[in-house]
N, C-alpha and C positions, 0 to 999 in steps of 0.2 A: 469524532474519531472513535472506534470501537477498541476495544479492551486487544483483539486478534490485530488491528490495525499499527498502535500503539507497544510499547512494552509488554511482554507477556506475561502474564499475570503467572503466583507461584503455583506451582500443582503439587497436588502428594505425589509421595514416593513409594514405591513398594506395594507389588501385588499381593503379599503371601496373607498379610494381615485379612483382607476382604475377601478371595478368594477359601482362606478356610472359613471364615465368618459366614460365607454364604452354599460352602456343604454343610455348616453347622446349622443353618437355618431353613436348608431344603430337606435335611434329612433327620434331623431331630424331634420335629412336632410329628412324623409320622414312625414315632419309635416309642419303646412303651419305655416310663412310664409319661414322659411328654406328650403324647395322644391323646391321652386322658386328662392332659392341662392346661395343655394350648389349643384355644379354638380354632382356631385356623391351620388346618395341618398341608396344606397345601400355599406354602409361602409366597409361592411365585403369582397367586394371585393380589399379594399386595405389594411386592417387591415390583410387577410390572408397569401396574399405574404406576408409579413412584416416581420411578425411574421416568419416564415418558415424559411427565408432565412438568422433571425437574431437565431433561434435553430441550421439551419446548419453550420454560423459560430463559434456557441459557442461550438458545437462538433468538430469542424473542431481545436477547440483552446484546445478538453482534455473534453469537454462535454460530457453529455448523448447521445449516440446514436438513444433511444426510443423515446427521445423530441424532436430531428429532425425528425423524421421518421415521428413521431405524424403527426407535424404540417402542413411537407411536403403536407404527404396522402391528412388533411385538405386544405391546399391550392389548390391543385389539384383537389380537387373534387369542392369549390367554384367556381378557376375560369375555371374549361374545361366542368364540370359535369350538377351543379346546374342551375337552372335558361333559361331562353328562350335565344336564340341567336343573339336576337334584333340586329339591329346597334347600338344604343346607348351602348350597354352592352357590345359588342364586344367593343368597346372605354376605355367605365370602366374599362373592366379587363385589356386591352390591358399597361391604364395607370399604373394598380394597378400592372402588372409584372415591368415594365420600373422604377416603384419609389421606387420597394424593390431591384431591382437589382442595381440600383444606390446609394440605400444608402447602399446596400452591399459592392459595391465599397469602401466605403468611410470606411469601418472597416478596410481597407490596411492600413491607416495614421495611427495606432498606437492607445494603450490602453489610451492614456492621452487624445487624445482630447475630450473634451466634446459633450455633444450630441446634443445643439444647431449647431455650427459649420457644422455638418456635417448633418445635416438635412437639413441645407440652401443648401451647396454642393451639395446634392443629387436632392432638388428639382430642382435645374437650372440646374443641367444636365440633369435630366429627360426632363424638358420644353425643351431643346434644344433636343434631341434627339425624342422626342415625336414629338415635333416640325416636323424635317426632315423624320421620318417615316411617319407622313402624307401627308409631300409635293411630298413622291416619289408614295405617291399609289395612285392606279386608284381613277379618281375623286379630289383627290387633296384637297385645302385648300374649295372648294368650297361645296362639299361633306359633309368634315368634320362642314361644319357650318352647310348645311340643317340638318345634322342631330340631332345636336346640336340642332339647333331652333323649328325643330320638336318636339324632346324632351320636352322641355319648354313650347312650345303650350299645349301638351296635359298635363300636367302635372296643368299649370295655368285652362285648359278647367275642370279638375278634381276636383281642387279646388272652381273654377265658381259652380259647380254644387251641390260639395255639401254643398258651404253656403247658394246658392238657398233654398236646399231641407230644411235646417235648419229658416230660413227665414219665408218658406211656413206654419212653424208647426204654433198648436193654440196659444204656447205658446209664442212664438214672436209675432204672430197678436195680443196677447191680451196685451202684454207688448208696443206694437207701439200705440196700442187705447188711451194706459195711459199717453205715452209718447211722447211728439213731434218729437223729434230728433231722435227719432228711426229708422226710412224710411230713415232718413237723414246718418246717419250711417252705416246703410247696404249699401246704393247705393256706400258711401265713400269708405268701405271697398272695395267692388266690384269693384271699379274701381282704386285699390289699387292691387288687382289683377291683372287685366289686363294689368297695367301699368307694372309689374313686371318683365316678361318675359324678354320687352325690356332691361331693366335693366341688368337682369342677363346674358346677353349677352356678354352686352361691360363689365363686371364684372367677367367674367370667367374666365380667368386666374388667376386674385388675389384669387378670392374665390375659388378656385381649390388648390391654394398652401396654403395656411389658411388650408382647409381641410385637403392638405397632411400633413402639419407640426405636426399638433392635432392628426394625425391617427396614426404615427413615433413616435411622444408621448406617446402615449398610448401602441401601439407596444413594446416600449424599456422598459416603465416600468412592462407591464406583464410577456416580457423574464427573466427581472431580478427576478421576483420573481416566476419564473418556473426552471430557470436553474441555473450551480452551478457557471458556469465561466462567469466572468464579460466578455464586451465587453469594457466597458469604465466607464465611472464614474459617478450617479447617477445624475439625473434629481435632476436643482438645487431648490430650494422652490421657491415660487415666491416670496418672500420678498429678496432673493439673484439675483434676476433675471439683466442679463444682458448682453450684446453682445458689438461685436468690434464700438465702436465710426465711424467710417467709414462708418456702415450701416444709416448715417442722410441723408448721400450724395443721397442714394435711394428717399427719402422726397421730398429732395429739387430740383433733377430733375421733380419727379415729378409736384412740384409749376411749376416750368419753362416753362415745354412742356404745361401747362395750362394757363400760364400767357402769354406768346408767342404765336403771333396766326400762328398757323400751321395746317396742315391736320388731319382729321380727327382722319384716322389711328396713328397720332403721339398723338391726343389728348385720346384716351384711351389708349395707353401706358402712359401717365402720371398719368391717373384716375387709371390704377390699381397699378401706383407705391404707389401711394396716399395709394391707401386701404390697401396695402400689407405691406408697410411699416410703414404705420399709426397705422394698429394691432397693431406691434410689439413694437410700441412704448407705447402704451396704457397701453401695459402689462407690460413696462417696470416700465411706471408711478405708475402703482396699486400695483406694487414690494416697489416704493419707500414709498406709498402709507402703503402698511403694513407694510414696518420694520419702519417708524415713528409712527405708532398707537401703536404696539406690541399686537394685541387684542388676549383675549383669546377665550376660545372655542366658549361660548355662543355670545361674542361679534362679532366672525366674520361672523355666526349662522345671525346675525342680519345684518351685512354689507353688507352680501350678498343678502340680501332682499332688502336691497337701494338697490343696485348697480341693481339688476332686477326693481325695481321701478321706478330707476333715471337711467336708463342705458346711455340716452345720451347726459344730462349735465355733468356725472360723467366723461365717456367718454372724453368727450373734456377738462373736468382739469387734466387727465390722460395723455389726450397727452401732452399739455405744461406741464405736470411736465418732463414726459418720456425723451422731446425732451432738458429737461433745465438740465435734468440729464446727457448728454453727456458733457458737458461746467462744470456745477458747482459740479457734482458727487456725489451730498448728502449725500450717507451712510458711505463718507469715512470723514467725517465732525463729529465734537463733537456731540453728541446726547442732543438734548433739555432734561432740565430735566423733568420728567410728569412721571404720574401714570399710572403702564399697567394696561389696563382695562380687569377688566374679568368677 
């Protein structure tokens, strides 16, 4: 008997959560300065494998046939159809097959595991096999950079141009007459720009798997509220957030290969363990972070607005809580007494 056959299995609830999730993730890598950080600025090239290949497993389990089929078609026509055949794009999609077929993979291990777990799984096999598919094709690792850096260039020359053109108008010249540090600001910004690129170089890989983890995210929780059969078990709130203790070990290599002095190449593998794991810990903190506030609606309405405001002092009491969280494990601790705010 099938799961649609049977009792109906739970589904989430609530559109607003994923539908902003997913204008924030259509429209933000192609906005500066996330353009310049996230490699993939065209989302929906890895959101549509995703999606597809997580409908054809839940048909494959007693699903809709018509929601495969759907998303299929959709998939197919983003990554074979839509769009110019650039090199960088060929990469995109080429990533956005490789990271739904691998966390396809990972739906073999069973309805229980959770869907962190196996989105980490998915991305490291992906990185490694993306990996080895470029070193076997023409051109090689070397290739895959120019194009890379290509990408970046124009993308930073895009942006150069059109804070230029915003600069140029009357209404900045006459805001600069009034104000000193105006000139002072543009030029900053601008060369806040240019520095960028460099950046998001020795930063690609972290910020590639960041993106993929966010986009698998979003993925899992649209299937669940499209189809009937579970895959696995609901994306946890982030006030439950948490993963296997073992992932610090990621961190603190990274310190290592930065505090050691080694080559180059070993010091951005450090740097992106840094960022890669540094996220996750951030997140982890802002979890411990909301189940000690308990805010209600309007109040978290408002924390969100800190946390955009103060995003990078917040940030770094996020991580040492995140990371103190592994050792001392706060939420399994008596709860202070206090008043939920709402």
């Amino acid at each position: 008997m099938t799961q649609e056959e049977g009792a109906a299995p739970p589904r989430e609830q609530g559109w607003w959560g994923p539908l902003l999730a997913t204008l924030a993730l259509l429209i933000f890598p192609a906005t500066p300065p996330f353009a310049l950080l996230l490699p993939v600025d065209q989302t929906i090239l890895l959101l549509a494998p995703a999606l597809a290949l997580m409908a054809i497993a839940g048909w494959r389990s007693g699903g809709r046939f018509t929601l495969a089929a759907t998303w299929t078609a959709f998939a197919v026509y983003v990554v074979w159809v839509s769009g110019e055949p650039t090199p960088f794009a060929l990469l995109s999609r080429g990533w956005g097959v490789i990271l739904a077929a691998c966390f396809a993979g990972t739906l073999l291990l069973g309805g229980e595991v959770r869907f962190l777990p196996r989105a980490l799984l998915a991305i490291l096999a992906a990185l490694l096999l993306g990996t080895l598919t470029v070193a076997v094709t023409e051109g090689g690792f070397g290739a895959a950079v120019g194009v890379l850096s290509e990408e970046f260039t124009r993308r930073a020359a895009e942006i150069q141009r059109a804070w230029q053109e915003f600069t140029a108008q009357p209404q900045w010249q006459e805001l600069a007459r009034d104000n000193a540090g105006a000139d002072a600001l543009a030029a900053q910004v601008e060369a806040q720009f240019t520095a960028l690129p460099t950046a998001a170089k020795v930063l690609m890989p972290a910020m590639l798997a960041l993106e993929s983890l966010a986009v698998l995210a979003l993925a899992w929780a649209l299937y669940h509220r499209f189809g009937r059969v579970r895959l696995g078990p609901p994306l946890a709130a982030l006030r439950d957030l948490r993963f296997h203790d073992g992932l610090v070990w990621g961190l603190i290599a990274g310190l290592l290969v930065l505090v050691v002095p080694m080559p180059n190449a070993f010091a951005a593998f450090g740097i992106n363990c840094l960022v890669f794991f540094g996220a996750l810990y951030v997140m982890r903190g802002l979890g411990v972070f909301v189940w000690f506030l308990r805010p209600g609606k309007w109040m978290a309405v408002l924390w969100s607005i800190v946390l955009v405001m103060f995003w990078s002092v917040i940030a770094a009491v996020a991580l040492v809580i995140g990371v103190g969280d592994t050792w001392l494990d706060w939420r399994n601790r008596p709860r202070p007494q206090s008043q939920r705010s709402e």
